[in-house]
N, C-alpha and C positions, 0 to 999 in steps of 0.2 A: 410542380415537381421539385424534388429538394436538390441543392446545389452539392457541391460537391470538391472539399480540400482535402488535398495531399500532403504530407509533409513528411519530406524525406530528407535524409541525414549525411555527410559530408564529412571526409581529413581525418576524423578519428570517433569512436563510439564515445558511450557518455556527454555527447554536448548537452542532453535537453530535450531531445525532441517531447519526450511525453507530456515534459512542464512548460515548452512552446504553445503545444498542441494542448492542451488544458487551460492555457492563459488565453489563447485568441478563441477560444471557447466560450468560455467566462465573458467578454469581453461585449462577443455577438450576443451570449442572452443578457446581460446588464441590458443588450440596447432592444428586448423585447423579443429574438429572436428564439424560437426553437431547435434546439442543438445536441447533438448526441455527438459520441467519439468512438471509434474503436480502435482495434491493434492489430496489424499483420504481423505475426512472428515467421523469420526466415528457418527455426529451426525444423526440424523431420519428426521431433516428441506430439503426439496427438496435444499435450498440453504441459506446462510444467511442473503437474502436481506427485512428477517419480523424478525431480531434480533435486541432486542435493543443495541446499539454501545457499551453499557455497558457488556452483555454479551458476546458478540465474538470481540470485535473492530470493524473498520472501514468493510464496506461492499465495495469489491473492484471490478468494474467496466468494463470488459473487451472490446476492438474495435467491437466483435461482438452482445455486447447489454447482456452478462451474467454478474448476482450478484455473487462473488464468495467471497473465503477466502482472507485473506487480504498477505497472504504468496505469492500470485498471482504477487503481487505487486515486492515483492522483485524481483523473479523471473525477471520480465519485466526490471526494475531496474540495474539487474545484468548482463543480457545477451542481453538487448537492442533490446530484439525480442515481438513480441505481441504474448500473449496467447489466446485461446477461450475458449468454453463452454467446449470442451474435452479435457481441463486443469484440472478441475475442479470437483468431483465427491463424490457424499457423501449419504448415507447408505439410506437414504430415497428417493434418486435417483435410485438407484438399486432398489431397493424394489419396487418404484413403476411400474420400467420398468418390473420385473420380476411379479408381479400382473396384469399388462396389460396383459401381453401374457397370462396367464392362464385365465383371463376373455376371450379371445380372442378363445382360447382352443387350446393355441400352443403347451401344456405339453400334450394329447390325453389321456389325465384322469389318469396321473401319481399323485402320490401325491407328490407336493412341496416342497422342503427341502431346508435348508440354502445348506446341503451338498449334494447334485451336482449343483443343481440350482442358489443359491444367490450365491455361490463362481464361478459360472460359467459366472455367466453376471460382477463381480470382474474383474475375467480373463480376459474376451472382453475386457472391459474398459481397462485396465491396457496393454494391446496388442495395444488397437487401432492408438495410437500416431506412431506405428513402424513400421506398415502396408505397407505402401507405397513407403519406400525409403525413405522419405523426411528426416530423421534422424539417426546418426549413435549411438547415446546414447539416450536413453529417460530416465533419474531420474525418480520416483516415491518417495511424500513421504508420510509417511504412518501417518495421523494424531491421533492423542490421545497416551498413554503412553502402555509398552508392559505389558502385568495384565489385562487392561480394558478388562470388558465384551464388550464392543463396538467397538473395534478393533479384535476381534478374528478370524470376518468371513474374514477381509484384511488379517491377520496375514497366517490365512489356503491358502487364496488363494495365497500367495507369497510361500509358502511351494511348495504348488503341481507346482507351475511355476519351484521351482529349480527342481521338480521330472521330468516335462516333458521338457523342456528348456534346449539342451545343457549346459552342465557344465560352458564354459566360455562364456557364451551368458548370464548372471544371476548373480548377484552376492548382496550383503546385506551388507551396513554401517549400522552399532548400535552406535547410541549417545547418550552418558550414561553423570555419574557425578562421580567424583573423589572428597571429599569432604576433605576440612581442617579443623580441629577443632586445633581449637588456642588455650587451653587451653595446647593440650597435642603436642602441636605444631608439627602435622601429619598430612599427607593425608590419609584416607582412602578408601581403594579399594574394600569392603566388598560387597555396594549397585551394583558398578558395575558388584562381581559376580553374585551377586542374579540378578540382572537384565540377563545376559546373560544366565543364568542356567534357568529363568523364559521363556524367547525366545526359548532354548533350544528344554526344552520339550512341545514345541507345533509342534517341528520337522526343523525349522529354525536354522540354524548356521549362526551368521555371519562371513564374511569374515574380515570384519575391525570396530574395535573400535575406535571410536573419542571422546575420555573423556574430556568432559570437567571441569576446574579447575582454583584455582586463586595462583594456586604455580606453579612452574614446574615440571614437573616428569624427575627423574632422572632416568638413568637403571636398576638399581633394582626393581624399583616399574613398570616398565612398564616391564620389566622380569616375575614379579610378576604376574602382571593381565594376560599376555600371557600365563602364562602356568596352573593358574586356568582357564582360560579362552578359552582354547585351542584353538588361534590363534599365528599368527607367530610373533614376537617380531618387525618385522617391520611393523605389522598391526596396531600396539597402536598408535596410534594417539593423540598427547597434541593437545588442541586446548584451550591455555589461552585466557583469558578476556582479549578485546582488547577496545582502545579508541574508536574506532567509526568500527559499520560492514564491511564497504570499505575496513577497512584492513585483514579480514578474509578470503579474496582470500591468499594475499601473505604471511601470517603463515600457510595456507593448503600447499601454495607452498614448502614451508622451508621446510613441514613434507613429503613432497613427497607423500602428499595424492592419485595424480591425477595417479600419474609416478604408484604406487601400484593398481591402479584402473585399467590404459591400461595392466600391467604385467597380471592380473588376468583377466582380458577380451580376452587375445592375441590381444590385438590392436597394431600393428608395423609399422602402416602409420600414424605417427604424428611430428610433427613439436615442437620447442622450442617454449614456450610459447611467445606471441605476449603481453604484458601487458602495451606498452609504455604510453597508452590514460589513461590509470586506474595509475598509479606512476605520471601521472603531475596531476593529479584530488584529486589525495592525499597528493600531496605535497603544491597546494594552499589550498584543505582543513587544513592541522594542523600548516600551516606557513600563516596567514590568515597579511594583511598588516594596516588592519585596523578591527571595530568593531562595530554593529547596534543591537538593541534592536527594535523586533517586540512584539508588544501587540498581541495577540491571542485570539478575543474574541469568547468562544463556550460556549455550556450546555454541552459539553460530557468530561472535562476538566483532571475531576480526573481519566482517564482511558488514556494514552498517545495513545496506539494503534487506539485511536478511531480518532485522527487525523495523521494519520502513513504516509501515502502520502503525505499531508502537510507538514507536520515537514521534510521529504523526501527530498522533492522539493526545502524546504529553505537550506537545505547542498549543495543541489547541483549549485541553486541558490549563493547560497553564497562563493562555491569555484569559480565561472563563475566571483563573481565579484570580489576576493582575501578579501573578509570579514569575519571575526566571525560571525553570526547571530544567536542573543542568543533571544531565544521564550520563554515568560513569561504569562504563559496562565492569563486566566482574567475570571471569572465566572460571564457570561450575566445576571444571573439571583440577581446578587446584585449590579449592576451598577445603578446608580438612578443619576436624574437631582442634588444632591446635592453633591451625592462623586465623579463627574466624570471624572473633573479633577485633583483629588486626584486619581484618579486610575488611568490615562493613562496619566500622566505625566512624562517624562521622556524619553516614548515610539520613535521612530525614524519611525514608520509606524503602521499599522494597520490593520490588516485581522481579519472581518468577518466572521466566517465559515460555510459552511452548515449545515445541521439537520428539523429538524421534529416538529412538535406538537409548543403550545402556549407557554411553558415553557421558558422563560428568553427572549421574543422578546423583551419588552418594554426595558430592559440592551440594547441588541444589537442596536435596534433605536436611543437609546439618546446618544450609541460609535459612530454611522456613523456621529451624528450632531456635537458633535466634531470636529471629523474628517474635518469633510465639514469647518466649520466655521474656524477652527484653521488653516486651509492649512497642514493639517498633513497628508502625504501618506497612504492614502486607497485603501483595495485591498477588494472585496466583490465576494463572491465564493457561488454561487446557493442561499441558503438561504440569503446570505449574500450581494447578489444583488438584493433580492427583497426586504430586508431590506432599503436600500438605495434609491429604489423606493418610499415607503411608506413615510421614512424622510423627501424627497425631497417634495411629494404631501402636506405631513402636514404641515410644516415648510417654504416652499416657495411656494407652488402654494396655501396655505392657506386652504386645504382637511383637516379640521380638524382630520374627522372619518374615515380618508384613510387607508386601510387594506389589508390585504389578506382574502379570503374565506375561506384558511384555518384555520387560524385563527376567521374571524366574518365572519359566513358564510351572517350574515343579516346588511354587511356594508354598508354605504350609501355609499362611494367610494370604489368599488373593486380594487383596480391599480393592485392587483395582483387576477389572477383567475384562474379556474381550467382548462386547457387545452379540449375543446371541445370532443379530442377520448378518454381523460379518465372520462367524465362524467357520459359514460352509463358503465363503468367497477364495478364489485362487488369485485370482488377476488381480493386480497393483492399482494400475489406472485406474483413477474417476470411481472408484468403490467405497471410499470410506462414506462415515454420514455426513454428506456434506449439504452449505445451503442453509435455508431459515429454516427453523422449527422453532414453536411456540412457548413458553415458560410460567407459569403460576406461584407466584413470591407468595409467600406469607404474609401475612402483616403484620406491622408492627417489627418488623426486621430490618436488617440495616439495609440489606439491597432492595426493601421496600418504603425505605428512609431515602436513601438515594435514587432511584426510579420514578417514585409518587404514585405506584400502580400496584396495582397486584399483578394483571398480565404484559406482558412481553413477546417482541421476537430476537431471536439473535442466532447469526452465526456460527455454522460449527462445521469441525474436519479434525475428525477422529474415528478411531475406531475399540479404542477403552474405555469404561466407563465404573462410576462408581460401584461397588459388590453391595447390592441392597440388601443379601444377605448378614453384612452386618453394620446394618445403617438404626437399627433401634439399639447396639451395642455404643456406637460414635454418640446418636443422641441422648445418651443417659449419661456417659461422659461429658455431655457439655457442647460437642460440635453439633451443628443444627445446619438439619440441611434445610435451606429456607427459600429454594427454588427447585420446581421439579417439573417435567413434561407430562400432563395428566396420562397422556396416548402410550407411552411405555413404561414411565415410573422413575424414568431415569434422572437421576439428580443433578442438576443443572447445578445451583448454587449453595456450596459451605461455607459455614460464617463461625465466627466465636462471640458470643454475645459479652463476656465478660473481657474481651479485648477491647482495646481506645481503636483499632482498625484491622480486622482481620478477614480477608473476603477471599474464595475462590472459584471458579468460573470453568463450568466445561467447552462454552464458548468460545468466540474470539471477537470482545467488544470492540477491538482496536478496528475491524472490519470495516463499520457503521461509521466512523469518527470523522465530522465535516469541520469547515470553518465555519459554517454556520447552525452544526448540530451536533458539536463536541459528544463526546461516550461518554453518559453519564455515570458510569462507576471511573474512568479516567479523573473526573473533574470534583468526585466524591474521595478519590484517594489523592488526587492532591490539596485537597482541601485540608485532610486528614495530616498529609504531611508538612502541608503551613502549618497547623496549630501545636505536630510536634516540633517544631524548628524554635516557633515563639515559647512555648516551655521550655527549651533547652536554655533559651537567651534570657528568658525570667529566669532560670534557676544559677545559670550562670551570675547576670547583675546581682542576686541576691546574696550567693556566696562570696562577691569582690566587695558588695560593703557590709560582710559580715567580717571579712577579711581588714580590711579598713578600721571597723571599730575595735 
């Protein structure tokens, strides 16, 4: 039977829990172990894929077609395994499954309660990853902070799991905050108690503390919280702020998080941890040989999470090619034909990014034309390739009014349009095409230069797509669509063969992106962008000693 962690969160949101729960992850399978993760969300939304990016970040995408939390991501990220929909689970999800059944009249005229009922289908959920064998640990973590009314019916059903669940089949990380005030130049451990006293009396003990902080805790103070805190002094867990999350595996290592996790589980078949592939991924990350400046152009800009996979994908991108890659976001919505090369000047490439609604497109159109005209390495990613679409129709095939439906539903040139099975769709949620589908490159193309295959899967969540109606107009022009889905037609990847990097994607490569299985068009466009960085500085050395002589 598989074991079973918790980790729940403490004193204020944002500490970590997902990249806690991702590091002692990682950790157990380094040492041989099979380990999966999932997510309780406290909110009421079936899932986050009708949130604006503002709200919760990035809506993260999984191989089997579910909108989820974007903590999904690290997950995947961390452990280089794919999640699904029973990753994934959140209060409005419960509730609806637990009001089906009583519509159904599964309860035989009981009255419905949070308490047996919503904590009981909790339970399920929270069971069902372990079910089968396929895992010897299953994480849980427990979203929202320990207080909220909105986590309490999680909270209860982790409770009654320690009541019914073997003692060492069960067990609960609490990740709190250790806070410095500099004034009186201290850490204090105060929030921490209250936070564990507050977990407490809802019947919850945890077994381990992982306080996080920007000092170190010395013995006394983790003395300290151990014995207000009544857990055992090798429970307290330092978990400093580190330069990049990659290395929060190996300061969990140091603290013996993992080694305290098998002690308290009886786990006795495991092996030294395995981290070889994770220490050279980190070593060309912070010894980087050289350095590239990506433009970033989105609307979602001032909210980082809401490009969290991108930004992702370029670290890992960027140790693959032993670069810096420093992202300078750019707000689409005040790019205009006058400042625009005032704004992306500088830039060594260029990515596009996806999103929604008419807000900032005409910015994003006149970065891709840029882009195009300057020979500056462009990467366009869903919205961002039907942008490049529209550019191309307006600017060279002469489509003045060329648009998207989403945008003008009454354009005279649609090039981009609403995908046929979502036109009779009404409902918002979990409708778009979402999930893997398959792809057939060309050969001899660039995304068949960067891939080394003809076919593919990738990710997607959309519901526009390229107008094939005038896709032998684009190809006679010059644009080549050089990835397409045999099953509908629909054009997957546009390319410019007579550009030094011109690529875009109805996809969302950034999805797929590991530490140990970078997105190969990431790692093909920053390649793109080293070589135009080193021409700029050849052309430059060459002008100072033409200058010179």
């Amino acid at each position: 039977m598989a074991k079973y962690i918790f980790v729940t969160g403490g004193v204020t949101s944002s500490l970590g829990k997902g990249i806690i729960a991702a590091s002692l992850a990682k950790l157990l399978q380094a040492r041989g172990l099979k380990v999966t993760i999932q997510k309780f969300d406290p909110y009421i939304n079936i899932d986050p894929g009708t949130l604006n990016p503002y709200e919760h970040g990035e809506c993260y995408v999984t191989e089997d077609g579910a909108e989820t939390d974007l903590d999904l991501g690290h997950y995947e990220r961390f452990l280089n395994i794919y999640t699904t929909q029973a990753n994934n689970v959140t209060t409005g999800r419960i509730y609806q499954t637990v009001i089906n059944k009583e519509r159904a009249g599964a309860f035989l005229g009981k009255t419905v309660q949070v308490v047996p009922h919503i904590t009981d289908e909790i339970k399920h959920r929270m069971l069902l990853l372990g079910k089968d064998d396929k895992y010897d640990v299953v994480l849980t973590e427990i979203g929202g902070t320990v207080g909220d009314i909105e986590s309490l019916p999680f909270i209860e059903a982790v409770r009654q799991l320690q009541w019914e669940l073997p003692e060492e089949d069960v067990m609960v990380v609490h990740l709190t905050l250790i806070p410095y005030l500099k004034a009186a130049k201290e850490l204090k451990t105060k929030p921490t108690q209250h936070s564990v006293k507050m977990l407490s009396e809802t019947g919850v003990h945890p077994d381990i503390l992982v306080c996080r902080t920007e000092e170190p805790l010395n013995n006394d103070i983790k003395r300290k919280i151990a014995l207000f805190c009544n857990v055992k002094q090798e429970a307290v867990i330092e978990a400093m702020d580190a330069s990049t999350i990659y290395e929060v595996p190996l300061l969990m290592l140091r603290e013996k998080l993992d080694l305290i996790c098998l002690k308290k589980m009886n786990i006795t078949n495991y092996a030294e941890p395995n981290l070889d592939k994770w220490k050279v991924f980190l070593d060309k990350l912070k010894y980087p040989r050289s350095k590239v400046t990506i433009g970033l152009i989105g609307k979602y800009i001032e909210l980082q999470d809401a490009y969290k996979s991108i930004l992702e994908s370029f670290v890992h991108a960027g140790a693959m090619n032993e670069v810096k890659v420093q992202v300078v976001n750019v707000h689409s919505e005040f790019i205009t034909h006058e400042n625009v090369a005032e704004k992306l000047q500088g830039f060594d490439g260029l990515l596009v990014a996806p999103g929604f609604g008419h807000r900032g497109i005409e910015g994003k159109i006149i970065a891709v034309k840029y882009a195009r005209e300057n020979n500056l390495p462009f990467f366009g990613i869903c919205l961002g390739m039907q942008m490049a679409v529209i550019e191309f129709g307006r600017n060279v095939l002469g489509l003045n009014e060329a648009h998207s439906t989403e945008m003008d539903a009454k354009t005279q040139y649609p090039v981009i349009n609403m995908m046929e099975e979502q036109k009779k769709i009404k409902m918002m949620g979990g409708t778009m095409r979402l999930g893997a589908y398959p792809c057939e490159i060309k050969e001899g193309s660039l995304a068949h230069q960067i891939y080394g295959t003809t076919s593919i899967t990738e990710r997607h969540r959309h519901r526009f797509e390229f107008n094939n109606d005038y896709l032998e107009q684009y190809e006679a022009a010059g644009m080549l669509a050089s990835g397409k889905n045999n099953d509908t037609g629909l054009v997957e990847i546009i390319e410019l063969p007579n550009h030094p990097f011109f690529i875009g994607v109805q996809y969302h490569p950034e999805l797929k992106s590991t530490v140990e299985s970078p997105a190969p068009l990431f790692v093909g466009f920053i390649d793109a962008a080293k070589k135009y960085n080193e021409q700029k500085s050849n052309m430059k050395s060459s002008s100072m000693k033409d200058a010179i002589i």
